[in-house]
VEXKOL-794349 format. One record per residue (C-alpha): x, y, z; residue number from 1; residue in three letters. Coordinates in Angstrom, 3 decimals, decimal comma. Layout:
BEGIN
       xx       yy       zz pos code
        X        Y        Z NUM  ALA
...
END
This chain:
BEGIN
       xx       yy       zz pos code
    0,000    0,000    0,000   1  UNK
    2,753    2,524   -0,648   2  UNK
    1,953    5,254   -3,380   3  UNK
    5,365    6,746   -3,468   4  UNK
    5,791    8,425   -6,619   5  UNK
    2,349    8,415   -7,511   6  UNK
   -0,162   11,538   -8,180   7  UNK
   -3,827   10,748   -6,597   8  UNK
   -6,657   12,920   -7,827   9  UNK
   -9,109   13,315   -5,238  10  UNK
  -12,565   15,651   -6,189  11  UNK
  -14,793   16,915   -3,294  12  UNK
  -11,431   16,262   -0,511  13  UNK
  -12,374   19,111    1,980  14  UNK
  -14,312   17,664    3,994  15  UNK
  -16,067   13,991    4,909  16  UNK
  -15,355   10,760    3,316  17  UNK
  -12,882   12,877    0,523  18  UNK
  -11,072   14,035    3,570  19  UNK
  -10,839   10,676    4,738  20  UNK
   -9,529   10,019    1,226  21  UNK
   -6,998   12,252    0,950  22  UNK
   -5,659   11,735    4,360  23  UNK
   -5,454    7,946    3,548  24  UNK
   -3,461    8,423    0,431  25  UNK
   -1,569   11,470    1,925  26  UNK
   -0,393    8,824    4,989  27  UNK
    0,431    5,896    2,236  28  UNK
    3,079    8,676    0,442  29  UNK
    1,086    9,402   -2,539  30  UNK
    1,140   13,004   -3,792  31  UNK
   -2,452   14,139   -3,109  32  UNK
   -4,028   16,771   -5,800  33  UNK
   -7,148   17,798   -3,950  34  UNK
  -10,160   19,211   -6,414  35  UNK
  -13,052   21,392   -4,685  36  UNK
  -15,236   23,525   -5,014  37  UNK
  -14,469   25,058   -1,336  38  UNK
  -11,515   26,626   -1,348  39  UNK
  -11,046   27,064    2,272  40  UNK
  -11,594   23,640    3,192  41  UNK
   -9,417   21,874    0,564  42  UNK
   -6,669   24,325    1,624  43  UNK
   -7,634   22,959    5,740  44  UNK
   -7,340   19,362    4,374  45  UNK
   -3,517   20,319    2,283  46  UNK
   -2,600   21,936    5,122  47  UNK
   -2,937   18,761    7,291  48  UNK
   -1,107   16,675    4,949  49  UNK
    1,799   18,741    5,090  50  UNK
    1,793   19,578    8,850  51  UNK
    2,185   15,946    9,267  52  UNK
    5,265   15,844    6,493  53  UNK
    3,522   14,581    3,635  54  UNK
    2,418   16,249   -0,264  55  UNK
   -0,274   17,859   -0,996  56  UNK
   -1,674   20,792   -3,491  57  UNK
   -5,313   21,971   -3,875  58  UNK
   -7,026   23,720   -6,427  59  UNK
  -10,659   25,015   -6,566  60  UNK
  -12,970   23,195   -9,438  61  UNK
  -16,392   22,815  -10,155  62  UNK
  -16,621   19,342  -11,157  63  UNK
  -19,526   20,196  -12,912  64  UNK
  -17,829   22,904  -15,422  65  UNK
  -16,298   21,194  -17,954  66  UNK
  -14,056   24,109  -19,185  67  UNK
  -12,907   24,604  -15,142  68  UNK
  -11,935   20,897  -15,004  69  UNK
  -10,268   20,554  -18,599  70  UNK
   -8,058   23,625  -16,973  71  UNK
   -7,131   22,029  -13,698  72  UNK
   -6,171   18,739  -15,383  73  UNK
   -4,025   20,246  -18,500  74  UNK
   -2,277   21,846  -15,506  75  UNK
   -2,093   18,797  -13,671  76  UNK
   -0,499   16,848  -16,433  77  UNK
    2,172   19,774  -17,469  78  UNK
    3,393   19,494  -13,771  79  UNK
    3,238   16,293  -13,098  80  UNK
    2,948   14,655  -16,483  81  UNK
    0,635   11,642  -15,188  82  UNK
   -2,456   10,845  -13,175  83  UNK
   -2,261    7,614  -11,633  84  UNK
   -5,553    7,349   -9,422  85  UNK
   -8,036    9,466  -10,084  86  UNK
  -11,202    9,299   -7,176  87  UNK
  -14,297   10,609   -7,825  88  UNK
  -15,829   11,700   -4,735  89  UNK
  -17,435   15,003   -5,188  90  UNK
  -21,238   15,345   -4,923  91  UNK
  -24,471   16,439   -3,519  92  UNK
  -27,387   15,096   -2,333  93  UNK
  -31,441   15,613   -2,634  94  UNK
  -33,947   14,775   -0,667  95  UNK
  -37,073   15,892   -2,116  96  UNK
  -39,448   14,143   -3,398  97  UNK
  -39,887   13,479   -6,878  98  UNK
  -43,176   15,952   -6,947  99  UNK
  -41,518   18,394   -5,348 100  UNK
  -38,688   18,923   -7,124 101  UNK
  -38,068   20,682  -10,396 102  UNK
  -35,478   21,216  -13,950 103  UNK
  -33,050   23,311  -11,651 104  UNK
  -32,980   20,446   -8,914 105  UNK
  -32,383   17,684  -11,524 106  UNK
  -29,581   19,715  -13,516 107  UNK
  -27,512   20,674  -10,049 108  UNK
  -27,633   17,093   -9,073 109  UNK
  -26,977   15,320  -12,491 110  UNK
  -24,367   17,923  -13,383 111  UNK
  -22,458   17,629  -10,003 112  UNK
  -22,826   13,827   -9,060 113  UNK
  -23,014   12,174  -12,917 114  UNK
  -21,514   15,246  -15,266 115  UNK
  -18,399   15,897  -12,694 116  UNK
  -17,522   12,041  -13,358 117  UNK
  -17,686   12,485  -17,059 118  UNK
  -16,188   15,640  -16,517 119  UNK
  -12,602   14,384  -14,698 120  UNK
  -12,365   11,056  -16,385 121  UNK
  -13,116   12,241  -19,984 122  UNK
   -9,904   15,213  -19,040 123  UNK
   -7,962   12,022  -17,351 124  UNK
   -9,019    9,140  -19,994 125  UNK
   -6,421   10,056  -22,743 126  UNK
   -3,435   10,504  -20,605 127  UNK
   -4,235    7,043  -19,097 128  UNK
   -4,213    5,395  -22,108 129  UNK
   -1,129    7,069  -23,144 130  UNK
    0,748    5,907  -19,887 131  UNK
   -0,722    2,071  -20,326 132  UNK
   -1,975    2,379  -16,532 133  UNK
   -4,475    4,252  -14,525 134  UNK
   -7,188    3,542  -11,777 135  UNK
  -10,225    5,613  -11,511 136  UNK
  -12,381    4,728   -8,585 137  UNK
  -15,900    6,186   -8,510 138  UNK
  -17,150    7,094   -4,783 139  UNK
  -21,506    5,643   -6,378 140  UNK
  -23,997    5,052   -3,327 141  UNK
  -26,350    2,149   -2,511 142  UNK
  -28,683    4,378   -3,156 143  UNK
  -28,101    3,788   -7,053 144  UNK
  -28,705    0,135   -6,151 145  UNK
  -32,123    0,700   -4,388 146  UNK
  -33,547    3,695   -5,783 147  UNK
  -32,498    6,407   -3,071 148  UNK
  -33,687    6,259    0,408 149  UNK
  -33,503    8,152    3,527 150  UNK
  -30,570   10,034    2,718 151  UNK
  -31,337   10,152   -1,103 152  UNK
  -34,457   10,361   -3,096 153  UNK
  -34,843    9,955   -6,575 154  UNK
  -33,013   12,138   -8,209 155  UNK
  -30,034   10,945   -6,134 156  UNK
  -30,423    7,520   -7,125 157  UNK
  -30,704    8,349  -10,635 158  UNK
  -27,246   10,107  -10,641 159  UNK
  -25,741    7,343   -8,571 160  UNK
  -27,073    4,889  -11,277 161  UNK
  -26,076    6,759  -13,645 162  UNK
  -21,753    6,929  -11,800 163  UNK
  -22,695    3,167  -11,746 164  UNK
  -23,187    2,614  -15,323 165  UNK
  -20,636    4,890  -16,515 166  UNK
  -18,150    2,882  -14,031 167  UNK
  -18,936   -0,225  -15,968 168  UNK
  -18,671    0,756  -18,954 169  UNK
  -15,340    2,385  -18,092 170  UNK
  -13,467   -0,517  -16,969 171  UNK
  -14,259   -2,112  -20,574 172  UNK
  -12,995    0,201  -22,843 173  UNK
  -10,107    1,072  -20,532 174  UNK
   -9,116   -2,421  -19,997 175  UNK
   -6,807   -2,790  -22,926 176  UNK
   -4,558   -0,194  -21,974 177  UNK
   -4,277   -0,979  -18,625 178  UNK
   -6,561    0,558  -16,693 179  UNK
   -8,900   -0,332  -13,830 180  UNK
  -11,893    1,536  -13,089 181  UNK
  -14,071    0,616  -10,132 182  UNK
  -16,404    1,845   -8,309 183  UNK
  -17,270    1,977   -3,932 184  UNK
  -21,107    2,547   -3,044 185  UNK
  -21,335    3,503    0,799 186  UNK
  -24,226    3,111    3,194 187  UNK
  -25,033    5,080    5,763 188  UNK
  -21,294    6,851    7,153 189  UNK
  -20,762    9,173    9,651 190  UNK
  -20,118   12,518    8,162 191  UNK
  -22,584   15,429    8,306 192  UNK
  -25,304   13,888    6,605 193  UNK
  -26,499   11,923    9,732 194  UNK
  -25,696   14,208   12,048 195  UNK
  -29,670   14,831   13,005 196  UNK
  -30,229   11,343   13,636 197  UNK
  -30,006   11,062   17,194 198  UNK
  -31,830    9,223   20,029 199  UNK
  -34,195    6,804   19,435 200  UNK
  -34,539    7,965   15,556 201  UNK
  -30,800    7,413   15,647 202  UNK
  -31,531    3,483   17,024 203  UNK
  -34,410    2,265   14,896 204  UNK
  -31,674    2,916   11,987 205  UNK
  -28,960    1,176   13,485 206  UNK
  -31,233   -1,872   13,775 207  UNK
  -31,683   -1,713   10,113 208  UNK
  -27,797   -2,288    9,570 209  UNK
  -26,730   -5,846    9,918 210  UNK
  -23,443   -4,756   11,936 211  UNK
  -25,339   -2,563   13,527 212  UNK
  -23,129    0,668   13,229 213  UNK
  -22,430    3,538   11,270 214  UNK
  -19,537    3,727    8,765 215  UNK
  -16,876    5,676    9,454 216  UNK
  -15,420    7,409    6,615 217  UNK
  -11,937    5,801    6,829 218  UNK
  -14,029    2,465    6,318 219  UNK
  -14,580    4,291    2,358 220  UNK
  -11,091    5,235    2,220 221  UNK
   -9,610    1,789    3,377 222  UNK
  -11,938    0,531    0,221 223  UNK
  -10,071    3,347   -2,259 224  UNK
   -6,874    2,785   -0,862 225  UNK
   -7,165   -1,169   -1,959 226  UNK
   -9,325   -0,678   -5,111 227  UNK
   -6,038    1,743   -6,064 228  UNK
   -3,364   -0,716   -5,520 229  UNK
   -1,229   -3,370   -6,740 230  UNK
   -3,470   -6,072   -4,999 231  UNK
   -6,828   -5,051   -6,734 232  UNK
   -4,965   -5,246  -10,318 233  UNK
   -7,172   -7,804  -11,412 234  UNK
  -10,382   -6,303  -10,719 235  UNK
  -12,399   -3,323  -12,683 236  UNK
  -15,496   -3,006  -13,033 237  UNK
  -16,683   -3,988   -9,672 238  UNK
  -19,375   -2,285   -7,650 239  UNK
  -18,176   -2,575   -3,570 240  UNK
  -20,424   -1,939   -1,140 241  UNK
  -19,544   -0,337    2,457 242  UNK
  -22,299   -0,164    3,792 243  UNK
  -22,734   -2,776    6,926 244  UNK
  -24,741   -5,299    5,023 245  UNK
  -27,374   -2,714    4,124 246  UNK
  -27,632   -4,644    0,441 247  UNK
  -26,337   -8,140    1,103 248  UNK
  -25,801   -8,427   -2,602 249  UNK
END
């Protein structure tokens, strides 16, 4: 598990289960490249990495801006003249309805959570080819196994589906040249999402997860950290859940 040498791509890193993420990869002497669209917390999470004597840069992206992304990773690859592990973690969620919501709510969602994936892999895709090696690791959701939920309603699940698909179909027509793409689909994880379930609400949940507990977001990052090395070089295309059990599949 050592990424010496190696330049790790890591969208939506300031905070939660990118944090995690970068930390992981940070810790495992990879050179993190943090992408988000909050400045100040991707510079909190770079500044972390290097307090503790490790590499990191961060830039400020909109995964969901083409144009801003092409820019970041042309700059990427005249500095460092590869990407070898490219995660894609940003996103956002909805819980609406599907009466309730509208155009607006379905073109934030789709452009951040399905778009931003299209976004860094079709800017990454060529270079990987070119180098004969790559992984790409795709932070989906069970809720694009189980159409949404209490976290995510339909719209969510629809752009999960969609990373999902797009992972798939990835890992085929990157296999001859080398490069894995897979994808992680978490359950329910202890970042700020959950953070208002509490007391009983907080135990009825619990009972609904086989190993009754939360995920912690290391648990996603432990999952990226394997899915991006040597040991997982025989598998693309896979859909991991973390999630407790939650989907048994």
């Amino acid at each position: 598990m050592d990424f010496k040498n190696k330049i790790v791509v890591v969208t939506g890193g300031g905070q939660g289960i990118g944090r995690a993420i970068c930390l992981k990869f940070a810790f495992a002497n990879g050179k993190v490249i943090i992408i988000d669209m909050n400045e100040e917390t991707a510079k909190t999470v770079k500044d972390e990495i290097k307090e503790k004597g490790f590499d990191a840069v961060a830039y400020k992206g909109d995964v969901s801006n083409a144009e801003d992304i092409k820019s970041i990773f042309n700059e990427i690859l005249a500095n460092y003249g590869r990407v070898d592990v490219l995660i894609n973690n940003a996103g956002i969620v909805s819980t609406k309805a599907f009466m309730d919501v509208n155009e607006e709510d379905w073109d934030r969602i789709i452009g951040i959570n399905l778009k931003g994936v299209y976004n860094t892999c079709h800017s990454v895709f060529p270079a990987m080819v070119a180098q004969r090696h790559g992984k790409i690791i795709n932070i989906a959701s069970i809720a694009g196994k189980r159409g949404g939920g209490i976290f995510g309603n339909t719209l969510y699940a629809a752009s999960k589906a969609g990373v999902i698909g797009m992972t798939k179909g990835l890992a085929r027509e990157g296999g001859p040249f080398g490069i894995n793409v897979n994808a992680i689909c978490p359950g329910p994880t202890n970042t700020a999402m959950i953070e208002g379930f509490t007391g009983e609400k907080r135990k009825i949940f619990l009972n609904t997860i086989p190993l009754r507990r939360f995920g912690e977001p290391e648990d996603v990052a432990n999952m990226a950290l394997f899915l991006a090395s040597d040991m997982a070089r025989q598998i693309t295309g896979e859909i991991s859940d973390v999630d407790g059990g939650v989907m048994l599949d």
